[in-house]
C-alpha positions, 0 to 999 in steps of 0.5 A: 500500500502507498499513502500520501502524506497529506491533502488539499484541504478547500482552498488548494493549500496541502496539509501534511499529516501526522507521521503514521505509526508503522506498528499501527498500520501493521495491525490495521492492516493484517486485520483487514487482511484477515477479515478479507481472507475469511470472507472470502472462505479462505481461512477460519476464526481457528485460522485468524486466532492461531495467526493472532497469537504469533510473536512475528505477525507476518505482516510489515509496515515501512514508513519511509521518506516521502518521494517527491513526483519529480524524483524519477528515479525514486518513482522507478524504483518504486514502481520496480519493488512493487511489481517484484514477486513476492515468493521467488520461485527458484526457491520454491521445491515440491517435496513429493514424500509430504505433496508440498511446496517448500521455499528455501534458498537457492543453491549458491545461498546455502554455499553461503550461509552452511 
């Protein structure tokens, strides 16, 4: 989600708004997407209870600096993070034994880091 960070107000004068509270947002945000999710038939109240109780919400807010419309390096870059994917899928390996889709890293990574 982008978010201006303000709004004309009658005479055409823009009124920037109060920082936002990322924690805030974040919890706003992941009941919304629950309450769409379930809906939606997607997911339960056992799911969204279960999901509510996790130390780490699985949702994240960043409030950084505003872009101004004539950065049109900052609006591309933007733009690119926004269309990215948000699972890689080299990363992504059935495991037939279990019928499952697991998400790990990819080879070069594991070289890395093991």
């Amino acid at each position: 989600m982008i978010a201006t960070d303000g709004c004309f107000d009658n005479s055409g004068r823009f009124m920037v708004g109060p920082e936002p509270n990322p924690k805030e947002l974040e919890h706003a945000f992941r009941r919304e997407v629950l309450k769409l999710l379930k809906a939606e038939g997607k997911i339960t109240d056992l799911v969204i209870e279960n999901m509510l109780s996790w130390y780490h919400s699985g949702f994240n807010v960043h409030c950084g600096n505003a872009i101004s419309p004539f950065d049109h390096n900052g609006l591309e870059r933007l733009a690119q993070y926004i269309i990215r994917a948000p699972i890689s899928q080299e990363r992504m390996t059935y495991v037939p034994a279990c019928r499952r889709v697991s998400q790990g890293y990819l080879q070069s990574q594991r070289r890395q880091y093991h």
